[in-house]
PyMOL Python script that loads the backbone (N, CA, C, O; Angstrom):
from pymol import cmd

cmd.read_pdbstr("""\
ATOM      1  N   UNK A   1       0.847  -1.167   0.000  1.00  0.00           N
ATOM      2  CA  UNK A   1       0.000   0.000   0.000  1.00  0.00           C
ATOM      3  C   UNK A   1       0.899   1.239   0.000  1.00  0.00           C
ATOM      4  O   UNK A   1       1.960   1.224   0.624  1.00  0.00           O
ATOM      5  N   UNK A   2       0.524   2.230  -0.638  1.00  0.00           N
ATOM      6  CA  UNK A   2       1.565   3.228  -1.005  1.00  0.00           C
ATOM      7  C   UNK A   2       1.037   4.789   0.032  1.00  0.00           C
ATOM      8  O   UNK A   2       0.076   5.538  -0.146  1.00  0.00           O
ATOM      9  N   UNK A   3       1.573   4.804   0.558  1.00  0.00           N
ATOM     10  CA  UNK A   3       1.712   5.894   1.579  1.00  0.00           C
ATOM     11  C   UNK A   3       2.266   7.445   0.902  1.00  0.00           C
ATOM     12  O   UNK A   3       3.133   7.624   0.047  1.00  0.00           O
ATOM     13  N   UNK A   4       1.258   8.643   1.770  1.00  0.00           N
ATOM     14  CA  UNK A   4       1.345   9.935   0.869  1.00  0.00           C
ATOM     15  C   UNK A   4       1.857  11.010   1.732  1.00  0.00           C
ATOM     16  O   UNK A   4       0.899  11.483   2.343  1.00  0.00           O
ATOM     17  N   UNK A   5       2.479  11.343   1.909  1.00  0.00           N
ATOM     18  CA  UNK A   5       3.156  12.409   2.631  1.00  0.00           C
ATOM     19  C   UNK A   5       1.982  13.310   3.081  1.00  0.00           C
ATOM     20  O   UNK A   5       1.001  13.659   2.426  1.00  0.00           O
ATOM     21  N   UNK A   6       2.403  13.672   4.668  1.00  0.00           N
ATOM     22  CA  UNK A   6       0.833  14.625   4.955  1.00  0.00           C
ATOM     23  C   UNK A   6       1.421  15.939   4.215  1.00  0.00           C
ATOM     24  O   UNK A   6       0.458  16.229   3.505  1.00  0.00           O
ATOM     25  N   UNK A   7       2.456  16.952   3.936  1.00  0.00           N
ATOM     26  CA  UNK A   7       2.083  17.857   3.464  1.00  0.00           C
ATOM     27  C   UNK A   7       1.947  18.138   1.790  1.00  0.00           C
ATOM     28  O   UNK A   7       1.874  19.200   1.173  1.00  0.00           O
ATOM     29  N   UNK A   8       1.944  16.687   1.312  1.00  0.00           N
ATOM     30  CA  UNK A   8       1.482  16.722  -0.090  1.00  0.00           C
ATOM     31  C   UNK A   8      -0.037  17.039   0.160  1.00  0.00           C
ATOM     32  O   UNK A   8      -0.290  18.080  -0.447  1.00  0.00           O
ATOM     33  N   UNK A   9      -1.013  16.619   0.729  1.00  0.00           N
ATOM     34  CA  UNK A   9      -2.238  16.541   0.972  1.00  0.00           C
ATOM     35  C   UNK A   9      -2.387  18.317   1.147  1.00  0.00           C
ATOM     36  O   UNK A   9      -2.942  19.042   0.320  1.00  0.00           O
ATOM     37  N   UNK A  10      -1.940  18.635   2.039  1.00  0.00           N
ATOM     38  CA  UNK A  10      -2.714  20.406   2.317  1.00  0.00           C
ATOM     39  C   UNK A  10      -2.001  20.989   1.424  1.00  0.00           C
ATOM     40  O   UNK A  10      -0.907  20.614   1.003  1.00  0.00           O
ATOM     41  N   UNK A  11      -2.910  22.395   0.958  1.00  0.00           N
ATOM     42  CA  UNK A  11      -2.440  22.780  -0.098  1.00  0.00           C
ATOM     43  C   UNK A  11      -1.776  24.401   0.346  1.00  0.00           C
ATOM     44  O   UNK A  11      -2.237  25.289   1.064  1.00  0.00           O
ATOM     45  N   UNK A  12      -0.791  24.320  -0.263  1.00  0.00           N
ATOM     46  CA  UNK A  12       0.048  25.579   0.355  1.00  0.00           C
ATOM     47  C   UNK A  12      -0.123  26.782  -0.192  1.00  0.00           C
ATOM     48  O   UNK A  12       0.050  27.238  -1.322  1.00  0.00           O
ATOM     49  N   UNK A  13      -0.632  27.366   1.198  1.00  0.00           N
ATOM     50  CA  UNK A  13      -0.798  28.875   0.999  1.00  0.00           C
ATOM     51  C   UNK A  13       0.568  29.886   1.447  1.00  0.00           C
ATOM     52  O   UNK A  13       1.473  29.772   2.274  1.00  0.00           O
ATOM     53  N   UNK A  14       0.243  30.762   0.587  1.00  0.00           N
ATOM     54  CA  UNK A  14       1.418  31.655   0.819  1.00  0.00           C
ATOM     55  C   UNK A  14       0.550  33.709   1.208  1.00  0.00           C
ATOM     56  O   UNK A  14      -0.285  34.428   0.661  1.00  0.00           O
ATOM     57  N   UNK A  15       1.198  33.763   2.083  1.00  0.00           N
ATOM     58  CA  UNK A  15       1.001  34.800   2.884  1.00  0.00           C
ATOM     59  C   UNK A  15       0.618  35.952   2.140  1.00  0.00           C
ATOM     60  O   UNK A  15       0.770  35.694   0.946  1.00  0.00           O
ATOM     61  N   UNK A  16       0.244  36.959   2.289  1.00  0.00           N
ATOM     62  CA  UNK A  16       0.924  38.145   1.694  1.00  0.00           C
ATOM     63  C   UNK A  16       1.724  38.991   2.909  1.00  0.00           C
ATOM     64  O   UNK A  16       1.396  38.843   4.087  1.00  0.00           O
ATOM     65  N   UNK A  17       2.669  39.777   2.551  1.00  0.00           N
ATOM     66  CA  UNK A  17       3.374  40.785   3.114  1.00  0.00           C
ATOM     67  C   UNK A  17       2.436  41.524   4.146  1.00  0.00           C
ATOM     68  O   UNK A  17       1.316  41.875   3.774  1.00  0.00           O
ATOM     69  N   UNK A  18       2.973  41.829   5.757  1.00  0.00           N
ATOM     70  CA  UNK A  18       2.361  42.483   6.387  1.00  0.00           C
ATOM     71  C   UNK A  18       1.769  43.511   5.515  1.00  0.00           C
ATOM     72  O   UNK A  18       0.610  43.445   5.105  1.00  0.00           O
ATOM     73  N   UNK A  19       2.635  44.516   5.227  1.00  0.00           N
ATOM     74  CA  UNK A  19       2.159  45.841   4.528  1.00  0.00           C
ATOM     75  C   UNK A  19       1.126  45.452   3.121  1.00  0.00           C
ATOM     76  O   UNK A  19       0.012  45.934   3.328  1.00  0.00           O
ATOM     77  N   UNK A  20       1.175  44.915   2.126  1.00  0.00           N
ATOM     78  CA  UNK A  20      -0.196  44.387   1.424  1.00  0.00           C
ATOM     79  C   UNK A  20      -1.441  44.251   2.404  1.00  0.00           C
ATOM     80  O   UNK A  20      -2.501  44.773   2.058  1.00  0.00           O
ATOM     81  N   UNK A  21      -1.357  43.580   3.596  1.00  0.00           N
ATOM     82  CA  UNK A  21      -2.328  43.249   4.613  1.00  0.00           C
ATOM     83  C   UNK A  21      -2.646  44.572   4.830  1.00  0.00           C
ATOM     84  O   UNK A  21      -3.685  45.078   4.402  1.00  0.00           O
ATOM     85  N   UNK A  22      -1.778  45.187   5.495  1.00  0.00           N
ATOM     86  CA  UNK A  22      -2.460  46.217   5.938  1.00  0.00           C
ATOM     87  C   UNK A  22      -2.868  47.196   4.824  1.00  0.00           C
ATOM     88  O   UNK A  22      -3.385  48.239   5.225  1.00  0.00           O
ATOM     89  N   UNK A  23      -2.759  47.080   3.799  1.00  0.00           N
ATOM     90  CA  UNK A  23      -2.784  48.220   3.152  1.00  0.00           C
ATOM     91  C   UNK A  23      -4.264  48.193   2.146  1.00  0.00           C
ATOM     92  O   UNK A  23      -4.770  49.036   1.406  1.00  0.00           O
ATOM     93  N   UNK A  24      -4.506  47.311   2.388  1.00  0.00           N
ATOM     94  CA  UNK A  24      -5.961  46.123   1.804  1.00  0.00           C
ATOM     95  C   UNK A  24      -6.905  46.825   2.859  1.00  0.00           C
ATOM     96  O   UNK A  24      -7.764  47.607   2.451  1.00  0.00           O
ATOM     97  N   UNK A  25      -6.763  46.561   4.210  1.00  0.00           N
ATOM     98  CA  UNK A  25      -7.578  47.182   5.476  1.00  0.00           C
ATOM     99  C   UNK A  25      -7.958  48.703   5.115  1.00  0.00           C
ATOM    100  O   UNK A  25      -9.115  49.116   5.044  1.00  0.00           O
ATOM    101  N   UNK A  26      -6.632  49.581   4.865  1.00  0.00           N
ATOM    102  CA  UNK A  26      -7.118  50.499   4.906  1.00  0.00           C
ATOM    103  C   UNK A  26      -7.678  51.140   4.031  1.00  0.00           C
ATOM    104  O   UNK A  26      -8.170  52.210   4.388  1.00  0.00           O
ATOM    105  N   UNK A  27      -7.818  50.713   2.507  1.00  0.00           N
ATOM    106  CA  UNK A  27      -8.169  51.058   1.775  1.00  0.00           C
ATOM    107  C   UNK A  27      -9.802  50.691   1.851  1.00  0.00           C
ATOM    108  O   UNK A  27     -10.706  51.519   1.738  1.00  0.00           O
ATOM    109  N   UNK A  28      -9.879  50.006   1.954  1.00  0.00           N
ATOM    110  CA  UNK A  28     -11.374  48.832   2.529  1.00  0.00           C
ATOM    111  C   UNK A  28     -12.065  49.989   3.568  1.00  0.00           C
ATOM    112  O   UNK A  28     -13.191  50.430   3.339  1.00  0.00           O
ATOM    113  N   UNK A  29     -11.202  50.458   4.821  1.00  0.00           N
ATOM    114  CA  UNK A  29     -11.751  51.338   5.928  1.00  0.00           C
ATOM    115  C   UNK A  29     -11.696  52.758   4.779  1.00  0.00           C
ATOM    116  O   UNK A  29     -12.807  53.284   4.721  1.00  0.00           O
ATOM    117  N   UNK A  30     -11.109  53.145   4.279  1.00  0.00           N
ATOM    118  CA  UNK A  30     -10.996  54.667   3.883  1.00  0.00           C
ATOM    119  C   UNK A  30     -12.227  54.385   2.542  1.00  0.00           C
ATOM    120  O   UNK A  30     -12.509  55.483   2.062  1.00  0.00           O
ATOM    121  N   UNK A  31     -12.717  53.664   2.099  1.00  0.00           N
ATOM    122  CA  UNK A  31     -13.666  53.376   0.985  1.00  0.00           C
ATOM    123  C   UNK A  31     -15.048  52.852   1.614  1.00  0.00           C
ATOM    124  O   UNK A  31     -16.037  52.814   0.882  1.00  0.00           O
ATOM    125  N   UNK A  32     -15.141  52.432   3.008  1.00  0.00           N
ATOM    126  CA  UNK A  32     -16.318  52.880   3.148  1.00  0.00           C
ATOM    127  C   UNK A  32     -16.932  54.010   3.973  1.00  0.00           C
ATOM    128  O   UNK A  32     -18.104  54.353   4.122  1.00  0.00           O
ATOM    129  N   UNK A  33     -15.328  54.670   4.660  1.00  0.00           N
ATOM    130  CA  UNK A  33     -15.491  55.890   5.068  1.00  0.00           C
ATOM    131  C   UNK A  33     -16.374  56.864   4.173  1.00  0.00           C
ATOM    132  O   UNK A  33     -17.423  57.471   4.387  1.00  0.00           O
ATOM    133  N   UNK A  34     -15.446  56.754   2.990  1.00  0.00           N
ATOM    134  CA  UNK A  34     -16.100  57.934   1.695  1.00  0.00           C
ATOM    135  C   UNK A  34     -17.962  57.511   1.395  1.00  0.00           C
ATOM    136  O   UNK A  34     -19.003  58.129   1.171  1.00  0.00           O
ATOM    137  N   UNK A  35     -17.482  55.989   1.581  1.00  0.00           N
ATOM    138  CA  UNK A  35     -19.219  55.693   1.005  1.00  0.00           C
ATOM    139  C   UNK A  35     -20.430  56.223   2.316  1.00  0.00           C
ATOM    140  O   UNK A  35     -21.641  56.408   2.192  1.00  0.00           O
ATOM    141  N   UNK A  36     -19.983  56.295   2.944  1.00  0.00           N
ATOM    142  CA  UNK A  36     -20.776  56.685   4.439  1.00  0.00           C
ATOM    143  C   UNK A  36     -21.072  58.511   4.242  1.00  0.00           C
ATOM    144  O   UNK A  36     -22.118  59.077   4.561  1.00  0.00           O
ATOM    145  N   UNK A  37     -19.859  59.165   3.648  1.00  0.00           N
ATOM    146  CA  UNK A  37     -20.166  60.441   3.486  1.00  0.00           C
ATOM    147  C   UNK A  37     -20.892  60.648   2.225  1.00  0.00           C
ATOM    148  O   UNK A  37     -21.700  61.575   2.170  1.00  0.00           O
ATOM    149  N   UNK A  38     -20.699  59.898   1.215  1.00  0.00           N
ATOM    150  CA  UNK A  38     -21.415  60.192   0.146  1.00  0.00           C
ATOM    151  C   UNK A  38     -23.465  60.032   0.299  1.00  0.00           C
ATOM    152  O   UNK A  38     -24.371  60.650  -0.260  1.00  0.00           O
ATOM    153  N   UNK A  39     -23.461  58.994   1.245  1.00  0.00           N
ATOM    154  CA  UNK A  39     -24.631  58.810   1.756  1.00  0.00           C
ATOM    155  C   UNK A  39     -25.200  59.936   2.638  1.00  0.00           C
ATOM    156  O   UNK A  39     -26.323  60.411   2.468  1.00  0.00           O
ATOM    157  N   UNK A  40     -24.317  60.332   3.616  1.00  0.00           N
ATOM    158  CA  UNK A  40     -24.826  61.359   4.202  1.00  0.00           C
ATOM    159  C   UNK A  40     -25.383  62.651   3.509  1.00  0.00           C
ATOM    160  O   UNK A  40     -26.527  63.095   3.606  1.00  0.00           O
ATOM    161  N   UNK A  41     -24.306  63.172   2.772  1.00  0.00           N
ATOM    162  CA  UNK A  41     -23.996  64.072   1.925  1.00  0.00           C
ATOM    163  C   UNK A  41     -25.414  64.122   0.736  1.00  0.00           C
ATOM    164  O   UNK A  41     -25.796  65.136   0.153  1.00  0.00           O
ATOM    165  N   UNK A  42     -26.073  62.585   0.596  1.00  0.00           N
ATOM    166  CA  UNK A  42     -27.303  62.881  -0.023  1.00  0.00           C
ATOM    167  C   UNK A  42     -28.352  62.999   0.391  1.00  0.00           C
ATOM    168  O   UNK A  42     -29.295  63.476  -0.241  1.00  0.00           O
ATOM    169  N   UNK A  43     -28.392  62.559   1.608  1.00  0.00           N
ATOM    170  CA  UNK A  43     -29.493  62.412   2.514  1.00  0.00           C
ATOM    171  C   UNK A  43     -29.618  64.097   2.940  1.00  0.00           C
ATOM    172  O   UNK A  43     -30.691  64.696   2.882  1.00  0.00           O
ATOM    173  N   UNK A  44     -28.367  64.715   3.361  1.00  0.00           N
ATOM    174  CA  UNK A  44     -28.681  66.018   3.599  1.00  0.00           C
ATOM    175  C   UNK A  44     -29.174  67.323   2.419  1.00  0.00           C
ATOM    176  O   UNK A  44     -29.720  68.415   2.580  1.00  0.00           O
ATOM    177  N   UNK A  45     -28.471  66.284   0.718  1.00  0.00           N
ATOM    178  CA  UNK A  45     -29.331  67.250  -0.351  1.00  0.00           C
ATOM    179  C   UNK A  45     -30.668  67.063  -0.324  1.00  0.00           C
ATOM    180  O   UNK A  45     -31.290  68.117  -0.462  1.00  0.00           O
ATOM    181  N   UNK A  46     -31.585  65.718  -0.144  1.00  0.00           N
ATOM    182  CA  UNK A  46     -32.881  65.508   0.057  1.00  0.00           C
ATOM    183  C   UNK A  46     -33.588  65.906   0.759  1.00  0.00           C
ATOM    184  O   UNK A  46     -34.767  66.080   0.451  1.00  0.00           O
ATOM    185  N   UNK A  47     -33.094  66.187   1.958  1.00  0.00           N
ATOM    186  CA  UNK A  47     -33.682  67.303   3.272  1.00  0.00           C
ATOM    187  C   UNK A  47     -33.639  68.262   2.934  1.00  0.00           C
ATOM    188  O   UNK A  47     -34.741  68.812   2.939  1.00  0.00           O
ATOM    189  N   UNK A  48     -32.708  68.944   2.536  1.00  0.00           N
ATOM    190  CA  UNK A  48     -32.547  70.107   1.809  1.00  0.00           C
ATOM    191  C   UNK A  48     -33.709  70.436   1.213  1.00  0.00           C
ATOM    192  O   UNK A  48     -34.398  71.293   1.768  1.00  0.00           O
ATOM    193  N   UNK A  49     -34.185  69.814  -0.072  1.00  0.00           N
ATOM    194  CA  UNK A  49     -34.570  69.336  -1.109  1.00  0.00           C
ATOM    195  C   UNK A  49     -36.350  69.632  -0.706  1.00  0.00           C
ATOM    196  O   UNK A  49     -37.188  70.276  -1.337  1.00  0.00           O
ATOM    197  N   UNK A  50     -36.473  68.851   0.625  1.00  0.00           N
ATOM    198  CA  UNK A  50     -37.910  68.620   0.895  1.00  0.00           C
ATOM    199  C   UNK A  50     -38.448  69.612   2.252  1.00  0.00           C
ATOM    200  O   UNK A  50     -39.449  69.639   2.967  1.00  0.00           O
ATOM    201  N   UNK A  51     -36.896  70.553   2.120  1.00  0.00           N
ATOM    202  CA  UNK A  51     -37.686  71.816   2.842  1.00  0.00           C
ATOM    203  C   UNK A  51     -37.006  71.537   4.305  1.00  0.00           C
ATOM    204  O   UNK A  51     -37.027  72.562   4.987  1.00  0.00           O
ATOM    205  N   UNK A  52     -36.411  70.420   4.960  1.00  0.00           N
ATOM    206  CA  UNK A  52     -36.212  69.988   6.040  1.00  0.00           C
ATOM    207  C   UNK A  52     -34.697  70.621   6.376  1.00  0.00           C
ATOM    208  O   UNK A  52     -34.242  69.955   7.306  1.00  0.00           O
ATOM    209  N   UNK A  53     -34.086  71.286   6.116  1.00  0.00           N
ATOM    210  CA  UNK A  53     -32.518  71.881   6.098  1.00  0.00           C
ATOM    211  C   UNK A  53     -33.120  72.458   7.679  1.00  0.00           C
ATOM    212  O   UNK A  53     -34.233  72.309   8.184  1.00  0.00           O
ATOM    213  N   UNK A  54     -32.161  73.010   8.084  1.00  0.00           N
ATOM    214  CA  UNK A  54     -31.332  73.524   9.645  1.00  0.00           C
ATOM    215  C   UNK A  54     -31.672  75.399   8.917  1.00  0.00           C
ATOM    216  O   UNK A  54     -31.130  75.876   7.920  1.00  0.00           O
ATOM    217  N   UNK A  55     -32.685  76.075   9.805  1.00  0.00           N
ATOM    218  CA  UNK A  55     -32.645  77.327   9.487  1.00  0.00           C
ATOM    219  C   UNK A  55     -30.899  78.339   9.674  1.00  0.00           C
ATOM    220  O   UNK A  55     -29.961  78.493  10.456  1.00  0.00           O
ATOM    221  N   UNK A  56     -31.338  78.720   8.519  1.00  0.00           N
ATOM    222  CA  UNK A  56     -29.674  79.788   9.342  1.00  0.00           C
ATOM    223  C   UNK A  56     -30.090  81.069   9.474  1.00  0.00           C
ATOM    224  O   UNK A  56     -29.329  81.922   9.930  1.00  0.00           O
TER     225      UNK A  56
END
""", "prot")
cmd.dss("prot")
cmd.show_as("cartoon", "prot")
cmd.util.cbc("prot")
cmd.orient("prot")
């Protein structure tokens, strides 16, 4: 009976570089930062819009 080496079986992953890691995060955090303001940013033209704005 022919026997298989255990790390032939798992399949090898290879890392990426701390800095790729992190740099994935922050782009990810700074892109839904923007998407959060772009939302806001319309929600406050629609208020605007429907009369609901902040008197000045």
């Amino acid at each position: 009976m022919a026997t298989t080496e255990g790390s032939a079986m798992k399949p090898q992953t290879v890392k990426a570089p701390l800095y790729k890691r992190l740099g994935w995060l922050v782009l990810i955090w700074a892109c839904s930062v923007a998407a959060l303001g772009v939302a806001a940013w319309l929600m406050r033209l629609l208020m605007n819009a429907a009369g609901l704005g902040a008197p000045h």
